[in-house]
MOPAC internal coordinates of N, CA, C and O (Angstrom, degrees):
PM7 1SCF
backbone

  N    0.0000 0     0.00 0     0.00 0    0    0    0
  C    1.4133 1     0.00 0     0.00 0    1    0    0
  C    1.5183 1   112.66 1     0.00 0    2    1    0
  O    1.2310 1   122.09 1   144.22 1    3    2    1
  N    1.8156 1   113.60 1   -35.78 1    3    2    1
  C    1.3449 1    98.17 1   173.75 1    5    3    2
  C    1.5540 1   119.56 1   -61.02 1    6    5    3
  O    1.2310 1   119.44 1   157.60 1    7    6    5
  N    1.1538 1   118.68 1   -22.40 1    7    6    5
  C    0.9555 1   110.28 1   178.98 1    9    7    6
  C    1.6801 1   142.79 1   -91.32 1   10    9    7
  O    1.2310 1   128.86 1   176.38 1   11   10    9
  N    1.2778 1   100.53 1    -3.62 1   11   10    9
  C    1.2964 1   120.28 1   151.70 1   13   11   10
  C    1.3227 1   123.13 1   -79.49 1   14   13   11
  O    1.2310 1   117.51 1   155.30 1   15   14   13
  N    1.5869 1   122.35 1   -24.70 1   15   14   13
  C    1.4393 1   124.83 1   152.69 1   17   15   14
  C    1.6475 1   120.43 1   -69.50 1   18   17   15
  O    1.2310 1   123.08 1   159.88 1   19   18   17
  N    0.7452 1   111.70 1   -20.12 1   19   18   17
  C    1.5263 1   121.48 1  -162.54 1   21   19   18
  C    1.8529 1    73.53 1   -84.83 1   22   21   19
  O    1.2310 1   118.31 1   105.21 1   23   22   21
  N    1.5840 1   120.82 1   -74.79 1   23   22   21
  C    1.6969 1   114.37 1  -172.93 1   25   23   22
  C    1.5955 1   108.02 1    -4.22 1   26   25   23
  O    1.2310 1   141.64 1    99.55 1   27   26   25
  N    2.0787 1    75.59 1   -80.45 1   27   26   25
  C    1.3926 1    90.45 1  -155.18 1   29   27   26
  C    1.4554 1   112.80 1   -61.09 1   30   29   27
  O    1.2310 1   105.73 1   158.88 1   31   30   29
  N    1.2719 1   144.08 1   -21.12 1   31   30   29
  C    1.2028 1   141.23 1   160.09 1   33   31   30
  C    1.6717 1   119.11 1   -34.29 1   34   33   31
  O    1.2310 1   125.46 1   121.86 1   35   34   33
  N    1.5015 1   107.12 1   -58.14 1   35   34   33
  C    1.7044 1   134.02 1  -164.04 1   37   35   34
  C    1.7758 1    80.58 1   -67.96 1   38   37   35
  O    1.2310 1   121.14 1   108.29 1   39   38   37
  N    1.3109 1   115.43 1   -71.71 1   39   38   37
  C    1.5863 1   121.27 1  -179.43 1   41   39   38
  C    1.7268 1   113.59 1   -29.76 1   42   41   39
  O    1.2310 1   132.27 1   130.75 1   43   42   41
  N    1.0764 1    93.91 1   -49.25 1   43   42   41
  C    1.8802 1    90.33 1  -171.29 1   45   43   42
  C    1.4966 1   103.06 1   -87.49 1   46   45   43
  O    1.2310 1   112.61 1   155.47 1   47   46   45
  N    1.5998 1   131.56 1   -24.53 1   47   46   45
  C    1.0620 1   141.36 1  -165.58 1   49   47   46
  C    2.0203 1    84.45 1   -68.36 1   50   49   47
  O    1.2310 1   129.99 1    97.05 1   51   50   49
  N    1.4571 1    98.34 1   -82.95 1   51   50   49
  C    1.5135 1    96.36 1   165.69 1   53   51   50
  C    1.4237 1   129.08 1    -6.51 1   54   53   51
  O    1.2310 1   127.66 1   114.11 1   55   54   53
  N    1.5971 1   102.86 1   -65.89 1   55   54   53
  C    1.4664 1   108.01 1   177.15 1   57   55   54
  C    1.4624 1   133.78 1   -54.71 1   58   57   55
  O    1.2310 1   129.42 1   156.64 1   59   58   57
  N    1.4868 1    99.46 1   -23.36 1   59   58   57
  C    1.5084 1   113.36 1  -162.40 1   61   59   58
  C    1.2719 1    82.46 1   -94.71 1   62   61   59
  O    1.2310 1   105.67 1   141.94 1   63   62   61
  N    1.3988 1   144.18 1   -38.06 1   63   62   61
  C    1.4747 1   146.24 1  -147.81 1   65   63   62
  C    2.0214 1    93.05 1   -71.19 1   66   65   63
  O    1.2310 1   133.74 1   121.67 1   67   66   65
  N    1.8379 1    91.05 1   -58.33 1   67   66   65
  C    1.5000 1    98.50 1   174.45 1   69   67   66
  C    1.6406 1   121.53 1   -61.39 1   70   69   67
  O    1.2310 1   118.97 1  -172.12 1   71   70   69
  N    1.3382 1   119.57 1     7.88 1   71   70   69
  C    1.5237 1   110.50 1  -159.09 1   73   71   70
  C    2.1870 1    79.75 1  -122.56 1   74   73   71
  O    1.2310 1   125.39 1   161.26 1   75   74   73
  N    1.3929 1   107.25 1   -18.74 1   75   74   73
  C    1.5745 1   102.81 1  -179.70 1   77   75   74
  C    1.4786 1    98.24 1   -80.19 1   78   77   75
  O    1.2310 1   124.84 1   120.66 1   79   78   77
  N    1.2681 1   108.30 1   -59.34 1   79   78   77
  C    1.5478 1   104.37 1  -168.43 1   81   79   78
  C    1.8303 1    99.08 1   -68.26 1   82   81   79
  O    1.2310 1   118.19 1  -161.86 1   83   82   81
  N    0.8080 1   121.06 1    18.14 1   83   82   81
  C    1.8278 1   100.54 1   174.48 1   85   83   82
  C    1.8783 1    88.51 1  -114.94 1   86   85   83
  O    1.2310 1   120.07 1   137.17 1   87   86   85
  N    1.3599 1   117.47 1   -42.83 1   87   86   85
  C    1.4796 1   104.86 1   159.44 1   89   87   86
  C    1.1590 1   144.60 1   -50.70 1   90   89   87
  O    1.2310 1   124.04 1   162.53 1   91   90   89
  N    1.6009 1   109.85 1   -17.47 1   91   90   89
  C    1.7033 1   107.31 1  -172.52 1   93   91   90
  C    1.8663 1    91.61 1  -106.10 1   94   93   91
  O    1.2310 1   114.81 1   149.15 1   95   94   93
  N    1.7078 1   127.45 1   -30.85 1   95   94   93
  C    1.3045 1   119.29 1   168.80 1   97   95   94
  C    1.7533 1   114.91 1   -51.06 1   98   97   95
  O    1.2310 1   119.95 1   156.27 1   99   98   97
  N    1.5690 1   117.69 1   -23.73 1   99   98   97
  C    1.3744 1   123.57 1   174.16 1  101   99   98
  C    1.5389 1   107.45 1   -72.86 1  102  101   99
  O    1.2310 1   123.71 1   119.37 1  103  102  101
  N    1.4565 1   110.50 1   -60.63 1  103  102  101
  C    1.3428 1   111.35 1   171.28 1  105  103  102
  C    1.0293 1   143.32 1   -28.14 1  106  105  103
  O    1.2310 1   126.04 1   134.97 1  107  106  105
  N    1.9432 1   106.00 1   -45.03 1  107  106  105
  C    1.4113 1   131.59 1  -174.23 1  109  107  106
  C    1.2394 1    91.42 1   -77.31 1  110  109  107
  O    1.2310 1   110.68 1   135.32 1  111  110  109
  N    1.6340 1   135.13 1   -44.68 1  111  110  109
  C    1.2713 1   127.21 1  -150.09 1  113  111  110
  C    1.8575 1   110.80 1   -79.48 1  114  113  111
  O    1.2310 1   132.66 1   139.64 1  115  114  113
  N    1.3852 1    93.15 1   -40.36 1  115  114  113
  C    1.4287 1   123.99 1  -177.54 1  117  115  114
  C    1.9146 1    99.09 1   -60.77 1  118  117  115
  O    1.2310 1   122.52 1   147.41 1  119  118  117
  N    1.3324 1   112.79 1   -32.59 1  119  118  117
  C    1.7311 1   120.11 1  -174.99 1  121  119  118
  C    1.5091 1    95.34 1   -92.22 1  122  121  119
  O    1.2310 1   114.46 1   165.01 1  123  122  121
  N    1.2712 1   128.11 1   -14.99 1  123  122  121
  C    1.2625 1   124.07 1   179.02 1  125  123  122
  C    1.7967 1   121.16 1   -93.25 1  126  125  123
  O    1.2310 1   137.81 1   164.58 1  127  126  125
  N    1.1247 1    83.09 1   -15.42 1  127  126  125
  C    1.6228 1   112.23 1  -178.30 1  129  127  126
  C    1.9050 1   116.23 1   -81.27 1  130  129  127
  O    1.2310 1   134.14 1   145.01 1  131  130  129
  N    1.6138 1    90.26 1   -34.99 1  131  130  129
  C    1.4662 1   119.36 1  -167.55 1  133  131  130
  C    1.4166 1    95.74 1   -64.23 1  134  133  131
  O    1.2310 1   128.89 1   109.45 1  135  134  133
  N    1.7615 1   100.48 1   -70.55 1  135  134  133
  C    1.5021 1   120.23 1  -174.61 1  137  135  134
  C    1.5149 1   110.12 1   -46.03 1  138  137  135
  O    1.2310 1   114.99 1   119.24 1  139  138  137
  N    1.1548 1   127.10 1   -60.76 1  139  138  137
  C    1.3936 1   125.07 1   168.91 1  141  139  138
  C    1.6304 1   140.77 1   -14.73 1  142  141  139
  O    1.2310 1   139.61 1   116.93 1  143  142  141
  N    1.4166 1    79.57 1   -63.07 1  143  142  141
  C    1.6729 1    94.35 1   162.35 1  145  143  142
  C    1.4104 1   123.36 1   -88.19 1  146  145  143
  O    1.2310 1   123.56 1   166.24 1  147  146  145
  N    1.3589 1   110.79 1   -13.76 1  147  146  145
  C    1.6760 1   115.01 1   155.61 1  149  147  146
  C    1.5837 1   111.90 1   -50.85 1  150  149  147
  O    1.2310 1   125.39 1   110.40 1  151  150  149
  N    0.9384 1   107.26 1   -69.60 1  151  150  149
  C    1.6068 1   137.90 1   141.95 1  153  151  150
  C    1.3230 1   109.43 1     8.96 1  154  153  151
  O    1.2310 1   131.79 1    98.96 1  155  154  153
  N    1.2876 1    94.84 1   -81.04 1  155  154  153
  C    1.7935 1   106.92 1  -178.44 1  157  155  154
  C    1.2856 1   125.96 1   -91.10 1  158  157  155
  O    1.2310 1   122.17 1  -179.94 1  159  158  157
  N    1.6900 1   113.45 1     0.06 1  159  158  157
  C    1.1724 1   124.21 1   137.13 1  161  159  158
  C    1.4018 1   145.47 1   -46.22 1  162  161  159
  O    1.2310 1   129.54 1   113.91 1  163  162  161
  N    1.3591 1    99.22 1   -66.09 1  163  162  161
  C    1.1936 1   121.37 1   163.17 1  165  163  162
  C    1.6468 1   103.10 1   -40.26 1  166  165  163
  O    1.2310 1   125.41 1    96.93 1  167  166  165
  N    1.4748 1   107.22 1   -83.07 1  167  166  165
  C    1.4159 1   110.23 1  -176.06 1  169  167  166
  C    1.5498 1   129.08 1   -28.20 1  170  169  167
  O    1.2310 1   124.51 1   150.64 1  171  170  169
  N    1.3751 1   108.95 1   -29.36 1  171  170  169
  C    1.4300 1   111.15 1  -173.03 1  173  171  170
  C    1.7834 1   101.12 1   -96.25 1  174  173  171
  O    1.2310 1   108.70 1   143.23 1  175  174  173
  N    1.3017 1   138.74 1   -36.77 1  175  174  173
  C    0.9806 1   149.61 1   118.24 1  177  175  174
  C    1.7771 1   116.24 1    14.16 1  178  177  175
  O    1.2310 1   133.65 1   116.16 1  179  178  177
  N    1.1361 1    91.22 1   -63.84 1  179  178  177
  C    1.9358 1   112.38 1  -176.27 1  181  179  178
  C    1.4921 1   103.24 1   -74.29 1  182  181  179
  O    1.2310 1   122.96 1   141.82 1  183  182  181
  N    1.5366 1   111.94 1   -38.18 1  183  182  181
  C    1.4625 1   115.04 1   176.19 1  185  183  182
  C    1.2929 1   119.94 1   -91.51 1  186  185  183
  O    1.2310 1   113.89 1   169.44 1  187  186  185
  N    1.2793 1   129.17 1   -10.56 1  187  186  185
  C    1.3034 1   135.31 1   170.22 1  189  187  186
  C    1.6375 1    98.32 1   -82.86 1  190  189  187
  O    1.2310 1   105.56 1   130.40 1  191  190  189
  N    1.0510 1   144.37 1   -49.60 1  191  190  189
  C    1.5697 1   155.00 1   167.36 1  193  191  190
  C    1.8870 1    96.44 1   -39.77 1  194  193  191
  O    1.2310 1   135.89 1   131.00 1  195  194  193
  N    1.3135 1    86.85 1   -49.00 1  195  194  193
  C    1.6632 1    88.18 1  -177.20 1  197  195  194
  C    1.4555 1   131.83 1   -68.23 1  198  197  195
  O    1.2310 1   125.56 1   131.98 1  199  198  197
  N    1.2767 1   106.93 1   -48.02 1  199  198  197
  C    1.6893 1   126.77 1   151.52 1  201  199  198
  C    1.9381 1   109.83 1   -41.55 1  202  201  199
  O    1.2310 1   124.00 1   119.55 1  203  202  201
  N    1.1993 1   109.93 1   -60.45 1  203  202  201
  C    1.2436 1   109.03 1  -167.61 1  205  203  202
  C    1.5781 1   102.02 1   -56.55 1  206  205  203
  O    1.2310 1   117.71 1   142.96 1  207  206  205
  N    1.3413 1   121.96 1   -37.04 1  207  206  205
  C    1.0187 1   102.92 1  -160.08 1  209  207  206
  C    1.6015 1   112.64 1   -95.53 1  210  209  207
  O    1.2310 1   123.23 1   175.09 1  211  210  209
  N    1.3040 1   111.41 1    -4.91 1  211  210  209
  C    1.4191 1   121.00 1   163.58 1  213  211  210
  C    1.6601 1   117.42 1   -65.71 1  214  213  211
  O    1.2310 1   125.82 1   141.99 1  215  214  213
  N    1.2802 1   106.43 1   -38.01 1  215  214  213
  C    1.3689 1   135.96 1  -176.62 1  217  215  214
  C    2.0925 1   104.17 1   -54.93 1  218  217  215
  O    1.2310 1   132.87 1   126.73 1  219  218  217
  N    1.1848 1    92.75 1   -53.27 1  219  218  217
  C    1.4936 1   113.71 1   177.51 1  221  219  218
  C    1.7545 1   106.64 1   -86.25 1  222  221  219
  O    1.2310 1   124.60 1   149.82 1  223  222  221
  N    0.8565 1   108.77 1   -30.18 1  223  222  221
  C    2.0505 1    94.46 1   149.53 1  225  223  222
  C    0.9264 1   114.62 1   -70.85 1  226  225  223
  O    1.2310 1   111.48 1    95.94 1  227  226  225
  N    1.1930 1   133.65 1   -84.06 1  227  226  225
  C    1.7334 1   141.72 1   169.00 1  229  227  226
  C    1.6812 1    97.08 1   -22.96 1  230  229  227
  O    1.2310 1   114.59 1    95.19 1  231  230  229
  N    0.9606 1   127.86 1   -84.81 1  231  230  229
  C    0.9205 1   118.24 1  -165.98 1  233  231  230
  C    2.2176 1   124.85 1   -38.83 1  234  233  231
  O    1.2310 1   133.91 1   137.54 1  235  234  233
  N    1.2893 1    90.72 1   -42.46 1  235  234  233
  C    1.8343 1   110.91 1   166.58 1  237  235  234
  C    1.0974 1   104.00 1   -70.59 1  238  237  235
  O    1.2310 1   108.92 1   146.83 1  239  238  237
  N    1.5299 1   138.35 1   -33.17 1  239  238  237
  C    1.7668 1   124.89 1   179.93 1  241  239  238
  C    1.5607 1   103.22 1   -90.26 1  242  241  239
  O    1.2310 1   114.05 1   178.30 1  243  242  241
  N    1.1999 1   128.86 1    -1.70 1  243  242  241
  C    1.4681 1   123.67 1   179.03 1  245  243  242
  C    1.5208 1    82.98 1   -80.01 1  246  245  243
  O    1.2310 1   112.69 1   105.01 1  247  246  245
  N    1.3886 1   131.41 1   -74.99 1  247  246  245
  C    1.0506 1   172.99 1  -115.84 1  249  247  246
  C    2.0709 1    84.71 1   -80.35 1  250  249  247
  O    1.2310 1   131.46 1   119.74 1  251  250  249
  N    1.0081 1    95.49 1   -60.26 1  251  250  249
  C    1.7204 1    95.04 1   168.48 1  253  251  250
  C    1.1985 1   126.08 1   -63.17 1  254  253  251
  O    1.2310 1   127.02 1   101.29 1  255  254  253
  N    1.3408 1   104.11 1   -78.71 1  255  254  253
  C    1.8598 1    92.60 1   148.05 1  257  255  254
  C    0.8611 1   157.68 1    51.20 1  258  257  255
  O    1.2310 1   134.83 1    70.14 1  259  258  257
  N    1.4429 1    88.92 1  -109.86 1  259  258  257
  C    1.5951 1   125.93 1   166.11 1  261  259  258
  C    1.7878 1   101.39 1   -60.81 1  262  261  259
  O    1.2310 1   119.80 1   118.98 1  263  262  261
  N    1.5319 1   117.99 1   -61.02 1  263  262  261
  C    1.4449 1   107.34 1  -179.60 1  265  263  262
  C    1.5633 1   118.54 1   -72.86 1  266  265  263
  O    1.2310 1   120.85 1  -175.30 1  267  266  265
  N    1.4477 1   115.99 1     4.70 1  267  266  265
  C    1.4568 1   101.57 1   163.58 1  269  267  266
  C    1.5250 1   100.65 1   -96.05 1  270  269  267
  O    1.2310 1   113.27 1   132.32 1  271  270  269
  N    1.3622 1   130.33 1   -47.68 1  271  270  269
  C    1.5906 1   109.27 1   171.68 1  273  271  270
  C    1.5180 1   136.93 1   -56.91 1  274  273  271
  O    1.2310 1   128.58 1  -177.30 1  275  274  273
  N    1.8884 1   101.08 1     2.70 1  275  274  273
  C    1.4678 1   117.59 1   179.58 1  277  275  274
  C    1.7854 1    91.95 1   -80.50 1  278  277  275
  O    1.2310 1   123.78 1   120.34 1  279  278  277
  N    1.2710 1   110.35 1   -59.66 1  279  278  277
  C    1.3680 1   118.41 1  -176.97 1  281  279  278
  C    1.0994 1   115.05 1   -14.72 1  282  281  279
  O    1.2310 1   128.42 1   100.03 1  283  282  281
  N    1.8420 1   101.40 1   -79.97 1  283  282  281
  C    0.9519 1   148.51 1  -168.68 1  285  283  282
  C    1.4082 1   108.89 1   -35.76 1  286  285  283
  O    1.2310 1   121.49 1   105.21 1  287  286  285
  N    1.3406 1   114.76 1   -74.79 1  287  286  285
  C    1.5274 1   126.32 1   166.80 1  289  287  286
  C    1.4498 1   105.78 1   -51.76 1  290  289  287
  O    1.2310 1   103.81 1   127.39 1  291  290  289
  N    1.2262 1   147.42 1   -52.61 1  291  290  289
  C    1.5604 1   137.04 1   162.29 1  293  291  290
  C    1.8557 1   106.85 1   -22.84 1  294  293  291
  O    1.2310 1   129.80 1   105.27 1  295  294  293
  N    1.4259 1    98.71 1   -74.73 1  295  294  293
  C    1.3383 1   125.46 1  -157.58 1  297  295  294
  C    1.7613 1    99.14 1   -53.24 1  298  297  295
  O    1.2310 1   119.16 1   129.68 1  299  298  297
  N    1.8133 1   119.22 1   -50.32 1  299  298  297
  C    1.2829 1   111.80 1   163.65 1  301  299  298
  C    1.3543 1   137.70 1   -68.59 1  302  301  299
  O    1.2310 1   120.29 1   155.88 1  303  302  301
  N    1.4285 1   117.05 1   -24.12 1  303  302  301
  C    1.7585 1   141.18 1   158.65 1  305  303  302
  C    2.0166 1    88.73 1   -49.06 1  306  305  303
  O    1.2310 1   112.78 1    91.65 1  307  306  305
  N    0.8264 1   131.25 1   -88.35 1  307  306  305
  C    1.4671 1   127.16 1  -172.74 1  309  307  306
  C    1.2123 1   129.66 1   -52.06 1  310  309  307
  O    1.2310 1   120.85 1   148.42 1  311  310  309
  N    1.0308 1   115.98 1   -31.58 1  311  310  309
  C    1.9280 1   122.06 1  -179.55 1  313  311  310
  C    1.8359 1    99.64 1   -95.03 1  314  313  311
  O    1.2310 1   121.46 1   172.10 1  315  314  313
  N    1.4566 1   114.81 1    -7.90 1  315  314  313
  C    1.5160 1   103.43 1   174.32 1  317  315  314
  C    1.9361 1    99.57 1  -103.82 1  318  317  315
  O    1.2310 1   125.88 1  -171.78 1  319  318  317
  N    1.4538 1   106.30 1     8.22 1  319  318  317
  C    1.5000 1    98.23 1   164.82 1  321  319  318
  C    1.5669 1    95.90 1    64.98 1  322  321  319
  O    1.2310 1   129.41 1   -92.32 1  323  322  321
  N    1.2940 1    99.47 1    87.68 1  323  322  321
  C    1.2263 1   111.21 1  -174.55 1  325  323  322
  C    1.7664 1   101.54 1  -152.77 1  326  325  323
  O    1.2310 1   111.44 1   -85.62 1  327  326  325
  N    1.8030 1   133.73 1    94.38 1  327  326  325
  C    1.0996 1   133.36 1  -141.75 1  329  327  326
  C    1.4535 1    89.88 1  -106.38 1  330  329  327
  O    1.2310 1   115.77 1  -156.08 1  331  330  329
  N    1.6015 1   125.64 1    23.92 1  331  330  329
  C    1.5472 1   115.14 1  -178.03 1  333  331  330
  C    1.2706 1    93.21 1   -99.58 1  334  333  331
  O    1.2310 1   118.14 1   -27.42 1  335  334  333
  N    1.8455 1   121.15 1   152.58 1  335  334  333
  C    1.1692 1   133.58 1   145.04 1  337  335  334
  C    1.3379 1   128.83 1   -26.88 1  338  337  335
  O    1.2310 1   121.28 1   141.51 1  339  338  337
  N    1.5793 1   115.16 1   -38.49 1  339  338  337
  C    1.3756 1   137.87 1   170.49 1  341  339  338
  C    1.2956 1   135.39 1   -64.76 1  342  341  339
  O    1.2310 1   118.79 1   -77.96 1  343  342  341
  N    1.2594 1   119.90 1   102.04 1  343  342  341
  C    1.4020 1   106.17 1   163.36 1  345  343  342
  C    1.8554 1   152.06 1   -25.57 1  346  345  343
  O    1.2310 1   112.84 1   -87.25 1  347  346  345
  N    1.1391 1   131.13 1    92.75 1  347  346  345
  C    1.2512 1   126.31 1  -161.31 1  349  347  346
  C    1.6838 1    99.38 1   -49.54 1  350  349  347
  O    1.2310 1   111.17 1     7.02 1  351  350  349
  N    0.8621 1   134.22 1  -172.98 1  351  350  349
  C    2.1250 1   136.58 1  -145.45 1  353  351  350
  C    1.9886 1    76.90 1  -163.19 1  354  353  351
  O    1.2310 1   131.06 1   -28.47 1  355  354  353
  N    1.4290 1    96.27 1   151.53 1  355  354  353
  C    1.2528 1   111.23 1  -166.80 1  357  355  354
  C    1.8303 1   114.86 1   -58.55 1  358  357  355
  O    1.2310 1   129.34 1   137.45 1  359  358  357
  N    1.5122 1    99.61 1   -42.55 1  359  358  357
  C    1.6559 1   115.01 1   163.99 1  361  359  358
  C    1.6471 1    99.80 1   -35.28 1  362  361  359
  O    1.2310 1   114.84 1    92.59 1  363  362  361
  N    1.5008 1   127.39 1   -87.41 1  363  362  361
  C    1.1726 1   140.55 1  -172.86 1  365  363  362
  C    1.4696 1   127.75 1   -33.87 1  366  365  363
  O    1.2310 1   127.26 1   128.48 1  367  366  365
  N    1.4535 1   103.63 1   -51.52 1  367  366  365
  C    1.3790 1   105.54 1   146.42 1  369  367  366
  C    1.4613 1   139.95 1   -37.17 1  370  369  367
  O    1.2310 1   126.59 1   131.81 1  371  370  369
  N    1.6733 1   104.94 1   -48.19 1  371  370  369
  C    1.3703 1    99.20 1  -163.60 1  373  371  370
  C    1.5092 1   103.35 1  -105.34 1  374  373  371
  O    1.2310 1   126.13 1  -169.01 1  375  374  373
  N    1.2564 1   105.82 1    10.99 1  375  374  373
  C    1.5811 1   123.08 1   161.46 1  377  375  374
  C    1.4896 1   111.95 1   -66.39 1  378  377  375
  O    1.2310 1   123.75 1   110.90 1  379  378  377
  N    1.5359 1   110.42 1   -69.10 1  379  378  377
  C    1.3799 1   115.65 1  -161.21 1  381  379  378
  C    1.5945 1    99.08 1   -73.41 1  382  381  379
  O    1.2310 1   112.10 1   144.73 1  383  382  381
  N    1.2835 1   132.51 1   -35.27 1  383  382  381
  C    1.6077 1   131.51 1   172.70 1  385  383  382
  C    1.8212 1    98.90 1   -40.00 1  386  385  383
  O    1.2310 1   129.87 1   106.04 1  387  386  385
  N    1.1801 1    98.57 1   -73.96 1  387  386  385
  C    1.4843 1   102.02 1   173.76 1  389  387  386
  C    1.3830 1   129.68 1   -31.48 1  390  389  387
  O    1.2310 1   127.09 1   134.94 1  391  390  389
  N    1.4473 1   103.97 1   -45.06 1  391  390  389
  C    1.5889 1   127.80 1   176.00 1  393  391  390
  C    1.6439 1   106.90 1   -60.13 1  394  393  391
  O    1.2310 1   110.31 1   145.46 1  395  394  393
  N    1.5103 1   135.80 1   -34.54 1  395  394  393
  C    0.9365 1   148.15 1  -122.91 1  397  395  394
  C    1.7362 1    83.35 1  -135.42 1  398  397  395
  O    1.2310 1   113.55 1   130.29 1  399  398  397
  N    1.1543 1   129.80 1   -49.71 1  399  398  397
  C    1.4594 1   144.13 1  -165.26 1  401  399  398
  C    1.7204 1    88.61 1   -83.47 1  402  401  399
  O    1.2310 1   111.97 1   151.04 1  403  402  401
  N    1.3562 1   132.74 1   -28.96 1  403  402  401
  C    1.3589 1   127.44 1  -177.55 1  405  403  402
  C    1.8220 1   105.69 1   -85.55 1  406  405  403
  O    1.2310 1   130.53 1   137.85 1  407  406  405
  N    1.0106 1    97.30 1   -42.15 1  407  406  405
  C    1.6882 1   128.14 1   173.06 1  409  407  406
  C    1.7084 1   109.15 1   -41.79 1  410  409  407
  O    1.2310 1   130.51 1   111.29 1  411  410  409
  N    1.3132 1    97.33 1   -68.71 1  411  410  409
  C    1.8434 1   108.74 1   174.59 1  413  411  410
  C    1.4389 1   110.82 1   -52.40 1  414  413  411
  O    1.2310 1   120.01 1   128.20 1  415  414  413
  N    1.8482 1   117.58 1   -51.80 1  415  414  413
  C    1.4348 1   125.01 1  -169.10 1  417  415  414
  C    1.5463 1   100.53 1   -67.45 1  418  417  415
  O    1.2310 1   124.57 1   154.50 1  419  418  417
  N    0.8738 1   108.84 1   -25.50 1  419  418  417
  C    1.5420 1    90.40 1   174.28 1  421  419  418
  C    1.4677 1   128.60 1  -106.04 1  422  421  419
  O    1.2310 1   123.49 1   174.93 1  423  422  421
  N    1.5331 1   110.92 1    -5.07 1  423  422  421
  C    1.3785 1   109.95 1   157.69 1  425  423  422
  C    1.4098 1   128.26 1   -65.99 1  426  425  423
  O    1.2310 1   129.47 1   145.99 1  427  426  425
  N    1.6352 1    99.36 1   -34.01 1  427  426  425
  C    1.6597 1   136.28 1  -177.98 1  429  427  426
  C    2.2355 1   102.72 1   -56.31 1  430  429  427
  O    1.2310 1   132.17 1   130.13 1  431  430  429
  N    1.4942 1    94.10 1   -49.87 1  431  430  429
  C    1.3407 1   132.03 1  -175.94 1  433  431  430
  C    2.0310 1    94.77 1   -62.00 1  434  433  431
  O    1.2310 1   130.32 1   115.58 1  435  434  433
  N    0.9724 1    97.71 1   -64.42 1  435  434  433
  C    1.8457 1   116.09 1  -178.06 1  437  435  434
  C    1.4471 1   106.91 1   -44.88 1  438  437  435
  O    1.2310 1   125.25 1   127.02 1  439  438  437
  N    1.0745 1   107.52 1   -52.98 1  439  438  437
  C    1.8301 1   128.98 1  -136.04 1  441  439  438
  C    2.4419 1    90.31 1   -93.74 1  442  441  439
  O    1.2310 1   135.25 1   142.83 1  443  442  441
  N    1.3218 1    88.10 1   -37.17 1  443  442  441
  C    1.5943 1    94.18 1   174.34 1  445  443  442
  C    1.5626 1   127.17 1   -88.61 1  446  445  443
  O    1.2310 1   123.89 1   162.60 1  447  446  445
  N    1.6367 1   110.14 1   -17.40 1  447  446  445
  C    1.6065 1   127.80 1   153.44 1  449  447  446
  C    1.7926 1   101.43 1   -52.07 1  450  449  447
  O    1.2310 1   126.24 1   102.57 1  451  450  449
  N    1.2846 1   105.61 1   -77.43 1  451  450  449
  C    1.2066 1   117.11 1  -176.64 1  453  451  450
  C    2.0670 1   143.95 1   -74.98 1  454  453  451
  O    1.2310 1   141.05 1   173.90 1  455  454  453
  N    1.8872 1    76.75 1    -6.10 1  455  454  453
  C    1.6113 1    84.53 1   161.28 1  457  455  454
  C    1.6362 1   113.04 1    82.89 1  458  457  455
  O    1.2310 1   123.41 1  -148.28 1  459  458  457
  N    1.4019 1   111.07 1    31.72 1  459  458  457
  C    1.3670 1   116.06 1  -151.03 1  461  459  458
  C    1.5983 1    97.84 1  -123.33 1  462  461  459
  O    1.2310 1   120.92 1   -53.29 1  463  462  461
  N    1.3896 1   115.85 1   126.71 1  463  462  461
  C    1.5334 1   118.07 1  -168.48 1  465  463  462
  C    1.5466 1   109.83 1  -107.53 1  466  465  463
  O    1.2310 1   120.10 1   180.00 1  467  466  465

């Protein structure tokens, strides 16, 4: 009889041996699984950090920009003699340039009829 206890002992001892090592290959796999998406956490994490902060340049060079084409349109609204409170709009601008570019050609036009320097 001891020795049919002694079997079944070695037998289940076995079994349990095979039932640890099939638990800790889950474990390992399951910790390998873990890390991964730590992993790819992180990573997206690093790129979201990264975006934001592109986001906040872009966002500051629009942001400039915009107040140099505010200028800009000020600065051409006044030197095209323009006595409204209002800003001339990009149309208007490139109207009166034109107006001014038709203006010259024909003074240019005038001034060579008549011999005039």
């Amino acid at each position: 009889m001891f020795i049919q206890e002694r079997d079944l002992e070695r037998s289940g001892r076995a079994e349990l041996e095979r039932e640890v090592s099939l638990l800790r290959e889950r474990l390992e796999a399951s910790q390998r699984a873990i890390d991964a998406q730590r992993k790819e956490l992180d990573m997206r994490d690093s790129r979201m950090v990264s975006l934001e902060t592109e986001l906040r340049t872009s966002s500051t060079s629009i942001h400039s920009a915009s107040t140099r084409l505010n200028m800009l349109m000020e600065t051409m609204t006044k030197l095209l003699g323009n006595d409204s409170k209002y800003l001339l709009s990009e149309e208007e601008i490139r109207n009166r340039i034109e107006e001014l570019i038709l203006v010259r050609r024909e003074y240019k036009l005038v001034c060579g009829v008549f011999n005039i320097t």
